[in-house]
BAGUSE-312896 format. One record per residue (C-alpha): residue in three letters; residue number from 1; x negated, y negated, z negated. Coordinates in steps of 0.02 Angstrom, whole numbers, plus 50000, padded with zeros to 5 digits. Last residue first. Example, Ala and Ser with C-alpha at 12.3 -4.5 7.8 and 13.67 -1.06 7.14 Angstrom:
2
+---------+-----+-------+-------+-------+
| residuo | num |     X |     Y |     Z |
+---------+-----+-------+-------+-------+
|     Ser |   2 | 49316 | 50053 | 49643 |
|     Ala |   1 | 49385 | 50225 | 49610 |
+---------+-----+-------+-------+-------+
END
This chain:
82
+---------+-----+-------+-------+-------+
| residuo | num |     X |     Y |     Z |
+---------+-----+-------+-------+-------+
|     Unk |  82 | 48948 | 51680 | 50100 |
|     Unk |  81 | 49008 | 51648 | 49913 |
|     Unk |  80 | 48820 | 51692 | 49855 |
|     Unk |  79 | 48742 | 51549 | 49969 |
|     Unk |  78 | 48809 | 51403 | 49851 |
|     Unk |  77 | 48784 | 51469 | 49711 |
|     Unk |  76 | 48609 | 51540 | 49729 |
|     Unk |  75 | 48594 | 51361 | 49804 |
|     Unk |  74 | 48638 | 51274 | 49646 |
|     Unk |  73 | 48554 | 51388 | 49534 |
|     Unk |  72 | 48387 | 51362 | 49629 |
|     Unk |  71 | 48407 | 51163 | 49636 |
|     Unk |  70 | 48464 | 51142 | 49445 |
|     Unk |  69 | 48296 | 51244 | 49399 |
|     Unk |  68 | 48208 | 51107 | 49510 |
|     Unk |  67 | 48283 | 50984 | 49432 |
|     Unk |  66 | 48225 | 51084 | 49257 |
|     Unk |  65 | 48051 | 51069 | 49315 |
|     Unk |  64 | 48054 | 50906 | 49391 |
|     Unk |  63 | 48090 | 50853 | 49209 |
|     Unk |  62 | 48268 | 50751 | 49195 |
|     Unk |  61 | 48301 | 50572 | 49141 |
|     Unk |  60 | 48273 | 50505 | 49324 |
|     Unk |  59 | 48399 | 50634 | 49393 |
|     Unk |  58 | 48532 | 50555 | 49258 |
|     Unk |  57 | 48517 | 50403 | 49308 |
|     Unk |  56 | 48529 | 50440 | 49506 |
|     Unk |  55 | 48690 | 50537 | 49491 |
|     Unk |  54 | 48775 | 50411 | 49386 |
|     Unk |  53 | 48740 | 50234 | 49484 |
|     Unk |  52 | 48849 | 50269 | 49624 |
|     Unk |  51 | 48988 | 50326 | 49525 |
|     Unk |  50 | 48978 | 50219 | 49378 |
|     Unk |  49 | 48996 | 50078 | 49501 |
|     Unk |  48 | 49138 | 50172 | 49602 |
|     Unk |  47 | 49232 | 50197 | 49457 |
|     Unk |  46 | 49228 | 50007 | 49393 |
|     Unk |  45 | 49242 | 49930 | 49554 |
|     Unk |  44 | 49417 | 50049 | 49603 |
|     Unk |  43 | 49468 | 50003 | 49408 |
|     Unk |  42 | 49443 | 49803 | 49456 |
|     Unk |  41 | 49528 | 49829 | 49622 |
|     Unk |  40 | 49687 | 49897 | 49521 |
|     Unk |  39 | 49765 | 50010 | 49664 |
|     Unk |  38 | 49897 | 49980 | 49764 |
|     Unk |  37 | 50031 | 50141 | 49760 |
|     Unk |  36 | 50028 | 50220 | 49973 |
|     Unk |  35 | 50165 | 50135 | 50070 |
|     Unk |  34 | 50315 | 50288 | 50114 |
|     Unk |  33 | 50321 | 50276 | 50307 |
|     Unk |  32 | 50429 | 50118 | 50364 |
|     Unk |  31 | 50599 | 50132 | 50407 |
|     Unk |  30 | 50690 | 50178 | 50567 |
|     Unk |  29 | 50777 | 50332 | 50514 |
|     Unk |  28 | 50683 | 50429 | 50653 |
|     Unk |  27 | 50500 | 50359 | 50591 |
|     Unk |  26 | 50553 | 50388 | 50394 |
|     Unk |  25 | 50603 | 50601 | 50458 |
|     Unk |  24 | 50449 | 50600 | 50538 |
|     Unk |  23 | 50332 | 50529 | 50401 |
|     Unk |  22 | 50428 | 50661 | 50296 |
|     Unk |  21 | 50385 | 50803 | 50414 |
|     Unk |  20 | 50184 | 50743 | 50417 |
|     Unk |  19 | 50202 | 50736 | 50232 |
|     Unk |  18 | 50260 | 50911 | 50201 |
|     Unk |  17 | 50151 | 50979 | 50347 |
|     Unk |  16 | 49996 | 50921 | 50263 |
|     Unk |  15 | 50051 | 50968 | 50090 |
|     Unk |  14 | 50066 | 51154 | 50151 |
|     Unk |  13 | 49908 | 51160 | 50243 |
|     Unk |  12 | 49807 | 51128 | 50088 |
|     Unk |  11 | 49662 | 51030 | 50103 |
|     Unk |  10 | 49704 | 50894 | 49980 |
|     Unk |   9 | 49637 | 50738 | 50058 |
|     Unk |   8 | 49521 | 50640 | 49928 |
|     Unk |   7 | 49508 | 50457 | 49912 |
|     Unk |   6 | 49326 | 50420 | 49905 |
|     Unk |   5 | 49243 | 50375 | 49760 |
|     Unk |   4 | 49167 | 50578 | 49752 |
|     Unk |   3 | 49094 | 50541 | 49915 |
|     Unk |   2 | 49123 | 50665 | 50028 |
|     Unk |   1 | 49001 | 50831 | 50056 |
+---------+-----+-------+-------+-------+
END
């Protein structure tokens, strides 16, 4: 499972072969691929601190009982789509 902070590739095949056509068409013309928007370094600190920290809080404020009710519905979840 990826980190929720990490950048996330969309996994559809049709936005894959859109940018891997464009990067083509900028390496033919001779210019640079499009350059990905910077991102505010504070706002990247900021998200990835809540990030890290959120999971972990909010286990520590739950019974094991109702983790453990989390647990089952996850995996019923989880192995019902197979």
């Amino acid at each position: 499972m990826p980190n929720r902070s990490s950048n996330r590739k969309t996994s559809d095949p049709n936005v894959a072969a859109f940018r891997v056509i464009q990067h083509v068409i900028a390496m033919s013309e001779g210019r640079a691929t499009p350059a990905q928007p910077e991102k505010n370094p504070a706002a990247v600190a900021l998200g990835r601190l809540g990030g890290l920290k959120g999971g972990k809080a909010r286990a520590a404020k739950l019974s094991k009982a109702k983790r453990t009710a989390i647990a089952k519905k996850a995996a019923r979840a989880r192995w019902a789509t197979r």
